[in-house]
C-alpha positions in Angstrom: 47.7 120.5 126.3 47.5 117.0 125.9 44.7 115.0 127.6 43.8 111.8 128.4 40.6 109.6 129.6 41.9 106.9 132.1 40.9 103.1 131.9 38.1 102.4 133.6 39.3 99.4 136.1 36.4 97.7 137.1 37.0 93.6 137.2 36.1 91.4 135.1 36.1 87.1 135.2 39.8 86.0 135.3 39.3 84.2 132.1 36.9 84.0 129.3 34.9 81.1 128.5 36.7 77.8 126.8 36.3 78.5 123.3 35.2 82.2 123.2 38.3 83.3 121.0 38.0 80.4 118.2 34.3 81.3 117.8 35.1 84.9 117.8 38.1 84.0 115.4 35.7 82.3 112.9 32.8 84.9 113.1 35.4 88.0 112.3 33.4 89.5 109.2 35.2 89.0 105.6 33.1 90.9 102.8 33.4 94.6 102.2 30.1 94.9 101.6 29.0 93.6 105.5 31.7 95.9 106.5 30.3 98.5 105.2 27.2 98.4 105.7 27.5 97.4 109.5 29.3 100.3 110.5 27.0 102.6 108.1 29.3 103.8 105.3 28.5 106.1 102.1 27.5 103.9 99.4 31.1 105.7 97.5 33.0 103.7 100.4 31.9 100.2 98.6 34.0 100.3 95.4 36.7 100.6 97.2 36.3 98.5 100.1 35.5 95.6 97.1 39.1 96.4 95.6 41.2 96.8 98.3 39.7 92.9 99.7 40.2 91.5 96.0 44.1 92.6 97.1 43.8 91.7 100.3 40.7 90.3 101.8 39.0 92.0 104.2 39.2 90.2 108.2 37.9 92.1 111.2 36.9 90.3 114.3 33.6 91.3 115.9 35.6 92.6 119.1 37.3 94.7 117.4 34.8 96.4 115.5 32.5 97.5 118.6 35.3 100.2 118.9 34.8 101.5 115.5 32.7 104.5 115.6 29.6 104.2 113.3 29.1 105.9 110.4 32.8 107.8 110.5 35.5 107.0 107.5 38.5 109.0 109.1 38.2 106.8 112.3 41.3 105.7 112.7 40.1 102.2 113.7 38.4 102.1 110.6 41.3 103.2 108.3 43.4 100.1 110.1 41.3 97.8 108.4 39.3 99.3 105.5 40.1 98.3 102.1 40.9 100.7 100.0 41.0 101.2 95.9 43.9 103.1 96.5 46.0 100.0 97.4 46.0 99.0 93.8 48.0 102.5 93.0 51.9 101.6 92.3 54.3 103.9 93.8 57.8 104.0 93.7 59.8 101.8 96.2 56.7 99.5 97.0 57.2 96.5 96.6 56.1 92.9 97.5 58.6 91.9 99.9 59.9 94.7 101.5 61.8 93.8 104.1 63.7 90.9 101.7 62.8 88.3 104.3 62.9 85.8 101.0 66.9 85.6 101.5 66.8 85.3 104.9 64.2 82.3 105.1 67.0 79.2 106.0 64.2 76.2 106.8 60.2 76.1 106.2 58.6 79.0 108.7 62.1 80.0 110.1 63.7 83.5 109.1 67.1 84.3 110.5 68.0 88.1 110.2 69.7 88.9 113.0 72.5 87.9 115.8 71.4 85.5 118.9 67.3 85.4 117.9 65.0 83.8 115.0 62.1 84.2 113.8 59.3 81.6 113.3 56.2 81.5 111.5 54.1 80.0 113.8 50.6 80.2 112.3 49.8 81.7 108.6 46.4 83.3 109.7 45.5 86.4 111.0 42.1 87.7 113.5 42.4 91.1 111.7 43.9 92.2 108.3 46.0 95.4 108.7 46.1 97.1 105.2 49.5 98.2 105.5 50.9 95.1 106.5 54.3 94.1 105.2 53.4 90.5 105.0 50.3 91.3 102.8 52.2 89.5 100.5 54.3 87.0 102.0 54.1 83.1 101.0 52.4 81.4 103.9 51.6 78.4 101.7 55.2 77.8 101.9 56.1 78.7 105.1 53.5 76.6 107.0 55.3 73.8 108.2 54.2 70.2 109.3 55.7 68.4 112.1 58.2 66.6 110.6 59.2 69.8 109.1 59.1 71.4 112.0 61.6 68.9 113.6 63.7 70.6 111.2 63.7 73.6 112.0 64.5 72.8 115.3 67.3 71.0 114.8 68.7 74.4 113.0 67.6 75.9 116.4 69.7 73.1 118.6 73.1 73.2 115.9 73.3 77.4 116.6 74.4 77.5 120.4 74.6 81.4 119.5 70.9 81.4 119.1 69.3 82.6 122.6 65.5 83.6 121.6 62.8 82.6 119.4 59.9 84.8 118.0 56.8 83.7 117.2 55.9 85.3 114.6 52.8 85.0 111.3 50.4 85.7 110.4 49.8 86.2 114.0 51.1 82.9 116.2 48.1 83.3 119.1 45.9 82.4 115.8 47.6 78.4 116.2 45.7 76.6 118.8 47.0 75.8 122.2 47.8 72.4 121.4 50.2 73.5 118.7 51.6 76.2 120.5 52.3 74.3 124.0 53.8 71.0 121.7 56.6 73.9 119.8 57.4 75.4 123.3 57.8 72.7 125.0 59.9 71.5 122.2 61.8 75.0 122.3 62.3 74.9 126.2 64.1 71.6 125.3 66.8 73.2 123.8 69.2 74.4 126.5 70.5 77.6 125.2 67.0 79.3 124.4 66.5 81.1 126.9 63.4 83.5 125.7 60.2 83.0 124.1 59.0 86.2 122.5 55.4 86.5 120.8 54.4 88.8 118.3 50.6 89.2 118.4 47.8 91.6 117.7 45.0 89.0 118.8 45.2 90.2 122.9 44.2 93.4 121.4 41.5 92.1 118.7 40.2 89.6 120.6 41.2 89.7 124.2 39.6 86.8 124.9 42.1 85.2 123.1 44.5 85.1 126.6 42.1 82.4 128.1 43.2 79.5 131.0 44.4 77.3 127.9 46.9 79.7 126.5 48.3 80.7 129.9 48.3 76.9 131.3 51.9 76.9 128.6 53.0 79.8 128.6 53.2 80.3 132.3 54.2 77.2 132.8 57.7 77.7 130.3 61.0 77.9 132.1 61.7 80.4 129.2 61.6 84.0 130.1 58.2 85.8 128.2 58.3 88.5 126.1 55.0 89.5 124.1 55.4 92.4 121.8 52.0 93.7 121.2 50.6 95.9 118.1 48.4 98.5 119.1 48.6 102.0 117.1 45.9 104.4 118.8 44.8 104.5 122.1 41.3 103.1 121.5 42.0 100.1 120.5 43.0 99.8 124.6 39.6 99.0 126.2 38.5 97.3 129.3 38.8 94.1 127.4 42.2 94.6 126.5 43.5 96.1 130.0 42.0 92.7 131.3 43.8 90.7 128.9 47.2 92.2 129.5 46.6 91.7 133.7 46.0 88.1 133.1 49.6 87.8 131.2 51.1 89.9 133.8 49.7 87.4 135.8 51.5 84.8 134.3 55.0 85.9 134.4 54.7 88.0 130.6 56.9 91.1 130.3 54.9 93.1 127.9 55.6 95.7 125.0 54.0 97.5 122.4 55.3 98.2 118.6 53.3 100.5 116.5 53.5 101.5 113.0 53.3 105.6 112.1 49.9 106.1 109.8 49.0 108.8 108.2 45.5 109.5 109.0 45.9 106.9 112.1 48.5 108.5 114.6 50.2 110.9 113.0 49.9 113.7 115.8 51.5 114.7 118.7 48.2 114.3 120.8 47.3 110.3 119.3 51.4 109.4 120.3 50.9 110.8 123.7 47.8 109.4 124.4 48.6 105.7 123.3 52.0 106.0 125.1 50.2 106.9 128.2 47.1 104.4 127.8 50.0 101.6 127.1 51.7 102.5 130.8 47.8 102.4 132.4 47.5 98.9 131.0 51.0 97.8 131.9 52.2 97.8 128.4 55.8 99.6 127.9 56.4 101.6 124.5 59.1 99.9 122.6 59.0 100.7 118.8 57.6 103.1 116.6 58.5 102.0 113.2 58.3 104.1 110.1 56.1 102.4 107.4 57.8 99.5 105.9 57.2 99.9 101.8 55.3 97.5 101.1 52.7 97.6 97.7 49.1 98.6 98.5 49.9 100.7 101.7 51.6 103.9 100.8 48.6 105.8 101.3 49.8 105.3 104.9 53.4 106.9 104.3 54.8 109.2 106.7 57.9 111.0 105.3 60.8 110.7 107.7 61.2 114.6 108.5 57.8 114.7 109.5 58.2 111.7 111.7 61.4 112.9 113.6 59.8 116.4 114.0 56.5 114.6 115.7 59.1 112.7 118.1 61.2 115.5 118.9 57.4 117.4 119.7 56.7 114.1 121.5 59.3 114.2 124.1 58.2 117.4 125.4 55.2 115.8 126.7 56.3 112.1 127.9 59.1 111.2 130.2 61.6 109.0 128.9 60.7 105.6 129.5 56.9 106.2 127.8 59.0 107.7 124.6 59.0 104.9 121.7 62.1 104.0 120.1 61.6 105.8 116.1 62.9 103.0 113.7 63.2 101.5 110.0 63.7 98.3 109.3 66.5 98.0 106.8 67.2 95.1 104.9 70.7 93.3 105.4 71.2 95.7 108.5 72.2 94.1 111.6 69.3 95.7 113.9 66.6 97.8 113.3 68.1 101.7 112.4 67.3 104.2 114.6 66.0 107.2 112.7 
């Protein structure tokens, strides 16, 4: 039977302080070792915490790690954003740039793959490293674009009438600051066939106090219809915080969704599918992808072979009704959408 602990709903102020997120932004902790030792790891941990981060450095926002549970490697928190030595094991098929988003890069910070939409890189940083992320790799020194550049990439945006939605994208875009952000959508909401805005992000999640008055001063005032895809991959990384967070976009016009990523040791069981699905709906969030783990080098510790994943969906779907059951997907390169598996 699967079982669930609700949200507790009691309120909290209707935004956070001016300023809260950047300071919580620039105090995320960086060094293995402080990782480690702050959430009171075996001394065998270190070693590979210290070569994992010279892969990948380590980034884990204070917020964020208050739901980490002390003293526990397997948490599946923890395994989100612990380096590992196993990241610098090759394996066959993982590679740097899995997704080939190199061919499909047409200006400075703009990658058009697919019909109607693009995708821009609208901030190079992130609040929290995920190890198996599939732009661990990716060239954000050139794809950061300045002003003038980005002039040109919207004029690409104003020549394709067929083009009907931009993505923010990153890095994670909510890590740009509100003054870059509002001067792109306005600039966007200029062009008269956009009509969405769509925001990849994981900062509402690692630092809720990211959705503060400044950040939904432009976004709720866009004539652009709001889309924010959220990454969460377990159920408690939903806390209070975070339920607040997701209420204040609600608030402001924001239809919201959630992509997650199947991880072995993270969410790959029945009970951790059904419980985030379930928390998601509590906290107005729908379930929108579950993608299979894009091969990209330093994460296959986190593969989940494709016959287990469709068995743990088809198990899923005796437990959820429909519209709580996640889409299961790969990413294929040169495809035309994501591929249903």
């Amino acid at each position: 039977m699967i079982t669930r602990s609700p949200i507790p709903l009691q309120c909290r102020p209707a935004t956070p302080a001016p300023g809260a997120w950047q300071a919580q932004l620039a105090g995320a902790i960086r060094d293995p070792h402080a990782l480690c030792r702050r959430l009171g790891l075996a001394p065998e941990w270190v070693s590979g915490a210290e070569a994992g981060h010279a892969l990948f450095e380590v980034r884990v926002p204070e917020a964020y790690l208050a739901r980490i549970r002390p003293g526990d490697p397997s948490d599946p928190l923890l395994r989100q954003v612990l380096p590992l030595g196993e990241e610098a094991d090759a394996a066959p098929g993982f590679v740097a740039d899995p997704l080939e988003e190199a061919d499909h890069t047409q200006k400075r910070g703009l990658i058009h793959k697919y019909a109607g939409r693009v995708l821009l890189i609208a901030s190079p940083a992130c609040a929290v490293n995920c190890r198996y992320c599939f732009r661990r790799h990716f060239p954000y020194e050139e794809n950061a674009p300045s002003r003038a550049q980005w002039e040109e990439t919207l004029s690409y945006l104003r020549d394709d009438t067929s083009i009907v939605e931009a993505i923010l994208s990153g890095g994670d875009p909510l890590a740009a600051s509100d003054r870059q952000l509002s001067w792109l959508v306005e600039r966007l909401e200029a062009i008269p066939h956009l009509r969405r805005l769509r925001i990849h992000t994981r900062l509402p999640v690692v630092i809720p106090d990211r959705i503060d008055g400044a950040l939904l001063d432009w976004l709720g005032g866009t004539r652009l219809q709001k889309v924010m895809v959220l990454h969460i991959n377990h159920a408690r990384e939903i806390d209070e915080a975070v339920v607040e967070a997701c209420r204040r976009l609600q608030a402001a016009g924001v239809t919201l969704l959630n992509q997650s990523v199947l991880l072995r040791g993270v969410n790959d069981d029945v009970a951790s599918l059904a419980e985030l699905s379930e928390r998601l709906f509590e906290a107005g969030i729908l379930p929108y992808y579950l993608h299979v783990l894009d091969p990209v080098a330093g994460a296959a510790h986190f593969d989940v072979s494709d016959e287990a994943a469709r068995a743990l969906v088809a198990e899923l779907r005796r437990h959820l009704p429909g519209f709580l059951m996640p889409t299961l997907v790969r990413e294929v390169p040169g495809e035309a959408s994501k591929t249903p598996l």
